[in-house]
C-alpha positions as CSV (number, residue, x, y, z in Angstrom):
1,X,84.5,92.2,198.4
2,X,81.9,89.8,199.2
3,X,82.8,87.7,195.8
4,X,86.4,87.4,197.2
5,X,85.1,85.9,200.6
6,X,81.7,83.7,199.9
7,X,80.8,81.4,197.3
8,X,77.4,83.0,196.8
9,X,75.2,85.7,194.4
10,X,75.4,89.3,194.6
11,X,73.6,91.9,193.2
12,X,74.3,95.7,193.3
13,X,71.2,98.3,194.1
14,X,72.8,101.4,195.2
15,X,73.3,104.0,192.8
16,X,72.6,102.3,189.4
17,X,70.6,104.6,187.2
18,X,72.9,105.0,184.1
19,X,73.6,102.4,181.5
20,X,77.7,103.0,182.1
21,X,76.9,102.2,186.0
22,X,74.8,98.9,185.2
23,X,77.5,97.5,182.7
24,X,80.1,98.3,185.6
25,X,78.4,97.0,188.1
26,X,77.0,93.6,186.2
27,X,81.2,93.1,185.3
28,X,81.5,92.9,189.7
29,X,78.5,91.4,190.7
30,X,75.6,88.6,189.8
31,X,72.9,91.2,188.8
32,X,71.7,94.7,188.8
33,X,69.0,96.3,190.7
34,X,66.9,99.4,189.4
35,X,64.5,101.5,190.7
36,X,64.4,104.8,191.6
37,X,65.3,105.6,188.1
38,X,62.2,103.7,187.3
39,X,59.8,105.5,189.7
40,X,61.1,108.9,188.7
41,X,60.4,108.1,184.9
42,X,56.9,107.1,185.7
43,X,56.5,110.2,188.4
44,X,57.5,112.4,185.3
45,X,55.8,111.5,182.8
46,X,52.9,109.5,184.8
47,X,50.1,107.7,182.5
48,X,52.7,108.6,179.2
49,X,55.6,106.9,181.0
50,X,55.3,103.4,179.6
51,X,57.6,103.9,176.3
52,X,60.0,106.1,178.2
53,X,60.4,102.9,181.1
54,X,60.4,100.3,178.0
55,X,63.3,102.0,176.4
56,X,65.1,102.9,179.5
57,X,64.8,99.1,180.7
58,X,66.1,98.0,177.3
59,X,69.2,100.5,177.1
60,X,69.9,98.5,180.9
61,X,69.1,95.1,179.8
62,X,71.7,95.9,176.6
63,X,74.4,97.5,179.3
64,X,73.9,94.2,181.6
65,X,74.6,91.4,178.6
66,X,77.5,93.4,177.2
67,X,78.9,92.7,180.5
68,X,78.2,89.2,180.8
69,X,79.3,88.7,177.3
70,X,82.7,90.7,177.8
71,X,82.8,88.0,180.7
């Protein structure tokens, strides 16, 4: 809605955690913000959570340029 009235970036940080919900959301808005998702990877697997994040953040990343490709 805020596309339709200004002229100016957008991002969407509420309730992205899933690759389906950041492709979505990228096809609405200027970008996609994560983090909880993030925080609970690294709360779960603490010191061992840096491959988990790193493929989590690349399945996003993938998610976010079909969008903008599609676009």
């Amino acid at each position: 809605m805020v596309k339709a009235e200004k002229s100016i970036p957008t991002a969407v940080g509420f309730g992205i955690s899933r690759p389906d919900q950041a492709y979505d959301m990228a096809r609405k808005s200027d970008g996609v913000i994560v983090g909880s998702a993030i925080v609970r990877l690294c709360e779960k697997y603490g010191r061992d959570s840096v491959p988990y994040v790193s493929e989590y953040v690349r399945e996003m990343k993938e998610a976010v340029r079909r969008a903008d490709a599609e676009a």
